[in-house]
C-alpha positions in Angstrom: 70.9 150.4 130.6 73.9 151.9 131.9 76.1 150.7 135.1 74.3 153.2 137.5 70.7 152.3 136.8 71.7 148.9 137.5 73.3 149.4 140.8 70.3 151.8 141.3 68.0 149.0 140.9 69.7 146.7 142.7 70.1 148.8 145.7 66.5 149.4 146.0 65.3 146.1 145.1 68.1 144.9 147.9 66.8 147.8 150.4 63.0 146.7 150.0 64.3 142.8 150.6 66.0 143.7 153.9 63.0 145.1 155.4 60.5 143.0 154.8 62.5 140.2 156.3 63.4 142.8 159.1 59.5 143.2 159.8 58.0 139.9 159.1 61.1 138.4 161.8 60.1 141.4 164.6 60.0 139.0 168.1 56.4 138.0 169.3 55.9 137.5 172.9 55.8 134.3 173.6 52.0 134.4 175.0 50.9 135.5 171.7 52.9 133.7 169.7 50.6 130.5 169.4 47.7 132.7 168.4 49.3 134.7 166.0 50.9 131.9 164.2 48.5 131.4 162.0 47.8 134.3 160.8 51.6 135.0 160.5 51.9 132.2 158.1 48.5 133.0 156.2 49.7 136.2 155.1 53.3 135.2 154.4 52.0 132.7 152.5 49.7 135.2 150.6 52.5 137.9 150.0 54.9 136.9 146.9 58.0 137.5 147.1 60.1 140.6 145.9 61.6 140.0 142.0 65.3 141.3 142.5 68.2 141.3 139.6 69.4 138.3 141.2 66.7 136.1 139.3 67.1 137.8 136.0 68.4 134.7 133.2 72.4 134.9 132.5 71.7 135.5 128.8 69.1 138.4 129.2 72.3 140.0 131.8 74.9 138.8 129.0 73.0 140.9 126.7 72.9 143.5 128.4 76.5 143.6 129.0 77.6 143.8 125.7 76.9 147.4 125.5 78.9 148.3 128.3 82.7 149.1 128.7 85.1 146.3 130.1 85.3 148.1 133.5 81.6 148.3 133.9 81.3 144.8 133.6 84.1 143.7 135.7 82.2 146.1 138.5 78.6 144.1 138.0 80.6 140.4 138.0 81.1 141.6 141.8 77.2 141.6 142.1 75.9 138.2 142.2 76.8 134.4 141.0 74.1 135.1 137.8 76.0 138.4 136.7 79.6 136.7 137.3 78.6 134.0 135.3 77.5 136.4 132.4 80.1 138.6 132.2 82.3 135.5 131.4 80.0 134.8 128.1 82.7 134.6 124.8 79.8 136.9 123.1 80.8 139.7 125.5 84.2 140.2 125.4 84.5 139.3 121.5 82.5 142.5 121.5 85.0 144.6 122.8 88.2 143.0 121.3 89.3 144.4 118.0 87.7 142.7 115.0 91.3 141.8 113.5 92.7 140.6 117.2 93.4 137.0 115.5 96.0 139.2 113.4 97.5 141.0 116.1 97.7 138.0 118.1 100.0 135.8 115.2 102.0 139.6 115.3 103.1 139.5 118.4 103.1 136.1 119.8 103.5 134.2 116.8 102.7 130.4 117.6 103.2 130.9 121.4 99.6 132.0 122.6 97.6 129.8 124.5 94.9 128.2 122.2 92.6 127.0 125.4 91.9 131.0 126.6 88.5 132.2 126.3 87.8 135.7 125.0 87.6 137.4 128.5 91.4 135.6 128.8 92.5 136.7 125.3 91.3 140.0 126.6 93.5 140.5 129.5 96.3 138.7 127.9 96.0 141.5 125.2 96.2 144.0 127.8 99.2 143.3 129.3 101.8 145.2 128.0 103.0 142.7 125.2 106.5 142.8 123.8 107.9 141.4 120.5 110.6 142.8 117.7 113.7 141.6 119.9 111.7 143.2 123.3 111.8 147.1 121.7 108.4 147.2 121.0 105.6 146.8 123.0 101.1 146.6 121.8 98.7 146.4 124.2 94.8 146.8 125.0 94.1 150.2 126.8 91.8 148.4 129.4 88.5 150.9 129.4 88.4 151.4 125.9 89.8 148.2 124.2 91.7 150.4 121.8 95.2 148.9 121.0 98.1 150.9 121.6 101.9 151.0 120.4 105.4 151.7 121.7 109.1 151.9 120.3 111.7 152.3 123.0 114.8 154.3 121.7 117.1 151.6 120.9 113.9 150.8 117.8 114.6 154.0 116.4 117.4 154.6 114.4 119.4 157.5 115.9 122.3 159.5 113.8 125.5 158.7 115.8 124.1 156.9 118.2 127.1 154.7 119.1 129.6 157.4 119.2 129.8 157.8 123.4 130.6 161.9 122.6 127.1 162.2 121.8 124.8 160.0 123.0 124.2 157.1 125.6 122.1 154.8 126.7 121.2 155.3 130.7 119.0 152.7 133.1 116.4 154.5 133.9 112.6 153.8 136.0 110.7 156.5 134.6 110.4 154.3 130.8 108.7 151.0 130.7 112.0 150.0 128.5 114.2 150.6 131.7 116.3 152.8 129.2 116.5 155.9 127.3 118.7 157.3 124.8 120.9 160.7 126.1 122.1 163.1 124.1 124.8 165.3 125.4 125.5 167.7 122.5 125.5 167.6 119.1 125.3 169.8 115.7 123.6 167.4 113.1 120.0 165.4 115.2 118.2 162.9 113.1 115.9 160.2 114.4 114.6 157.8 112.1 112.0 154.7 112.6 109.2 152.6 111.4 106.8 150.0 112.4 104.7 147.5 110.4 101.2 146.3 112.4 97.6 145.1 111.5 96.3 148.4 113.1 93.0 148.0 113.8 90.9 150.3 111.5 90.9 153.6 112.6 92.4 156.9 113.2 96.2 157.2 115.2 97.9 159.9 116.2 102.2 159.4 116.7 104.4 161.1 120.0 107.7 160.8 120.7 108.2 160.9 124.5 111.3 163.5 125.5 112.5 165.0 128.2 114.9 167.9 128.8 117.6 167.6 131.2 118.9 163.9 132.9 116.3 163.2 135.8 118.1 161.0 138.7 117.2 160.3 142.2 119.2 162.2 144.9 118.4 161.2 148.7 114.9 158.9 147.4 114.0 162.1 145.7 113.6 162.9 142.0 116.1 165.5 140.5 116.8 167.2 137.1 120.0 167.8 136.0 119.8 170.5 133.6 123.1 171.5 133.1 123.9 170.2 129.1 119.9 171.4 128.5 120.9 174.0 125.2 119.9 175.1 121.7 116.0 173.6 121.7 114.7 177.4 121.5 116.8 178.8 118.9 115.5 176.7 115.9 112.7 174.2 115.9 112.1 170.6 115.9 110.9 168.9 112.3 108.4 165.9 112.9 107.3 163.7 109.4 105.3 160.8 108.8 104.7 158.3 105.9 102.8 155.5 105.6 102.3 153.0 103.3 99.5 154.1 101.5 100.7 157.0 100.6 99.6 159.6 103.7 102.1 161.9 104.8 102.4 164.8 107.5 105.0 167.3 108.3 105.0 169.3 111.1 107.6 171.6 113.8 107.4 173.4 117.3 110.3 174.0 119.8 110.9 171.6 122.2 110.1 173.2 126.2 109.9 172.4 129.6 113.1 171.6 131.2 112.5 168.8 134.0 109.1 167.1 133.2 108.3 164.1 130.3 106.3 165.6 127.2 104.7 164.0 124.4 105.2 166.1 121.1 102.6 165.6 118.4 104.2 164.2 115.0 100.8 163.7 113.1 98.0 161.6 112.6 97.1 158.7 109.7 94.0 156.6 109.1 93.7 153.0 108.6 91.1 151.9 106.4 91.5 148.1 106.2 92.8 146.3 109.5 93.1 142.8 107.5 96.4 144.4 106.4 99.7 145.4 108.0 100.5 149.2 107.7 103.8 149.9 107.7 104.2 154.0 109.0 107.7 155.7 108.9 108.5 158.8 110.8 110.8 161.3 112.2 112.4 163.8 114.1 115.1 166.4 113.4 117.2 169.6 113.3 120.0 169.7 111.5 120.4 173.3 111.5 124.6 172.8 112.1 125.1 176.9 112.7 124.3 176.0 116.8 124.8 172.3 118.9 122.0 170.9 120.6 121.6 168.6 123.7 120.6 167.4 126.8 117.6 165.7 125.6 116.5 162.0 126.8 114.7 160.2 123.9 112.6 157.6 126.0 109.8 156.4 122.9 107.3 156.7 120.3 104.3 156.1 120.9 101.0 155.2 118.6 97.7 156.1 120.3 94.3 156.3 118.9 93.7 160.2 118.1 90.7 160.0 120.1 92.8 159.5 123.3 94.0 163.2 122.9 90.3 164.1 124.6 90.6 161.7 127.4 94.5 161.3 128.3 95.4 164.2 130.2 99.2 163.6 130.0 98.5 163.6 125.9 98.0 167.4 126.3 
């Protein structure tokens, strides 16, 4: 039974509830009240009460539950005390973790995490945007879907020249959940290089990296795009690889567009059979074309979402 039914149900049963009581407490005059009393009672008496969800057994609601996403049952816990209790049943929320979270938990926390938490806690710890590999990565839980997602801020990825200041920079920044992005200026040879080793759950991934054309900056509390260094993105295009440890591998190119506004440029997808093992993926991202320069580019992340988020995640597309 989906969310809606239930609120349907338990508007109506509520609706019908209210007035009953509404008619069976109209006032009586007071002259008739001594004869009518009796009869009031005998057919109160006689007249069962309404059912309503409210009196429906925790496990039978628990059950029910399990089939539904973490946001519908968060919205039914609101309900009554018998749905708040179920939706707290370890049964329920193991359902929707991923079936190797006891791996991605000793991944990322190591021997830190609470042991006391039940599963809806493990849950929303899980959720939170967890950070581990000397704070430049960051897994979490997408919250709807319980699919785990993955981040590498700039200064994870190994960048060609990245600590000569003619070139590139690192600059604060609000707009990435690192605080930070890599800058490039200019330059004739761009190569960016990284990897990441995780107990993906099993399933199918897709890899973005995160860029931006131009330097955004806040002028007056309002956002601006400097664009002035913004060069050589649409005279060759951008090559994007991926490896993985079991032997997949993807190539792919476009140009890079869209002066001003934070895209996400497809590298490839890879599937991961067995999520009792780490998968280690490697990718890339150049052009190294050296008959033009390059630059003003901010390199925020990559990103690892499940493919499927490509229907649902508007900013994906």
């Amino acid at each position: 039974m989906c969310l809606n039914s239930f609120l349907q149900i338990y508007t109506t049963q509520d609706t019908l509830y209210r007035t009953e009581q509404q008619q069976h407490s109209t006032p009586i005059p007071a002259t008739r009240s001594s004869e009518l009393m009796g009869i009031r009672f005998s057919i109160s008496s006689s007249q069962p009460s309404k059912p309503s969800l409210g009196e429906l057994p925790e496990s039978c609601v628990a059950v029910i539950m399990e089939y539904m996403d973490p946001p519908q049952i968060c919205k039914l816990a609101s309900l009554n005390r018998a749905f708040r209790a179920a939706s707290s049943a370890d049964f329920v929320w193991e359902s929707k973790l991923p079936p190797n979270y006891h791996l991605i938990i000793r991944k990322i926390f190591d021997v830190s995490f609470p042991s006391h938490l039940e599963k809806r806690g493990i849950y929303s710890r899980l959720c939170s945007l967890n950070t581990f590999d000397g704070g430049t990565k960051k897994v979490w839980l997408d919250r709807s879907m319980g699919k785990l997602c993955l981040s590498i801020s700039a200064k994870g990825l190994s960048i060609t020249y990245i600590d000569d200041r003619r070139y590139w920079n690192h600059i604060p920044t609000e707009e990435s959940t690192f605080s930070s992005v890599a800058y490039l200026q200019q330059i004739w040879w761009f190569e960016v290089d990284g990897e990441v080793e995780f107990p993906f759950p099993a399933g199918t991934y897709s890899l973005f990296f995160r860029i931006h054309l131009g330097k955004a900056s806040k002028r007056f509390g309002r956002r601006v795009c400097n664009t002035e260094h913004v060069h050589g993105w649409d005279i060759k295009p951008v090559r994007f690889q991926l490896w993985t440890s079991d032997g997949q591998y993807v190539a792919s190119q476009c140009f890079l567009k869209g002066p001003g506004k934070w895209r996400y440029y497809h590298a490839g997808d890879f599937v991961v059979e067995d999520g009792n093992v780490s998968t280690k993926v490697k990718f890339s991202m150049t052009q190294i074309d050296c008959t033009h320069t390059k630059g003003g580019l901010c390199l925020d992340s990559v990103f690892v979402y499940p493919s499927e988020f490509r229907k649902v995640k508007e900013f994906l597309n």
